[in-house]
N, C-alpha and C positions, 0 to 999 in steps of 0.2 A: 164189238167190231166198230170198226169206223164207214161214215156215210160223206162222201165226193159229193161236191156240188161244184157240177161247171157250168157257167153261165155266159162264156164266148163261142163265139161260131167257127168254128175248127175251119171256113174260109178266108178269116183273117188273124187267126192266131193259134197259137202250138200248146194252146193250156189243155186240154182233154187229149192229145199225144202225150203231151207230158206224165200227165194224170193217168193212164192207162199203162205210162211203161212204168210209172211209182206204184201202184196200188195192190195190194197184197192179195191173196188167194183169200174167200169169202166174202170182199166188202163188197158193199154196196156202191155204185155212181147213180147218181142221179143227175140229168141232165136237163136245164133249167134256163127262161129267157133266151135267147139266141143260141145258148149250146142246145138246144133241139135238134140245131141243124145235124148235129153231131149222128142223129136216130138216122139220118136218110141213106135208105137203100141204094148201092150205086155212085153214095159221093166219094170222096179222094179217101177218107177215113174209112168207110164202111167195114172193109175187112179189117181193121184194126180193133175197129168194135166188135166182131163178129168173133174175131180170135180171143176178144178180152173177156166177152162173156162166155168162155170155157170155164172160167175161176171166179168173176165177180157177177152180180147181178148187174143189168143196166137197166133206172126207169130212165121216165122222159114226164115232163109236167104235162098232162093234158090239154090246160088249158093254153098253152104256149105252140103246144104243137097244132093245135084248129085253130088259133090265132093266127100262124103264118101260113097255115093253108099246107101240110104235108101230114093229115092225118092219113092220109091212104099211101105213104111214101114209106112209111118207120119199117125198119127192119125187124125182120121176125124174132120174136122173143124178148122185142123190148118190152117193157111191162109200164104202161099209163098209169098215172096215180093223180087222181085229182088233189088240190089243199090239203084237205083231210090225210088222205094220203101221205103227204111230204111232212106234215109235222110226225105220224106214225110213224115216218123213219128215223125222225130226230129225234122219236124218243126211244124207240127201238135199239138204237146203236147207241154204244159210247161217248163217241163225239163225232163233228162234223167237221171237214177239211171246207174252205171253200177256196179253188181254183181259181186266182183273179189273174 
């Protein structure tokens, strides 16, 4: 499978829109640096995410997300993944796309 990594903030750019209408049924996103913001309950995307992970997983890096301060904001069934974590997906999967 292939593993998403988006790292803009879906408030100032269309790369994790993009990314959600390209990405195929089982893969993984990971959402990464600024695209955290992408995890918040309630922003312009939310349902966009909400509808995407019908088909794909969505994490979100841990420590990005208590870094900006919206750990108690993330939508239900994102799934946190510390370091450890995000390279287990790198290796887990195929290859990695990264959204710039």
């Amino acid at each position: 499978m292939l593993l998403h990594t988006v790292n803009k903030s879906p408030f100032t750019n269309n790369t994790l829109e993009s990314c959600l209408d390209c990405v195929a049924d089982g893969a993984s996103v990971l959402l990464i640096e600024d695209g955290v913001y992408g995890a918040l309950n309630g922003s312009k995307v939310a349902e966009k995410v909400k509808a995407a992970m019908g088909k794909v997983t969505v994490y979100a890096l841990s420590a990005d997300v208590k870094a900006r301060g919206i750990a108690d904001k993330v939508i239900d069934g994102i799934k946190l993944v510390d370091y450890a974590g995000f390279v287990d997906l790198t290796v887990e999967n195929d290859k990695v796309q990264a959204w710039l």
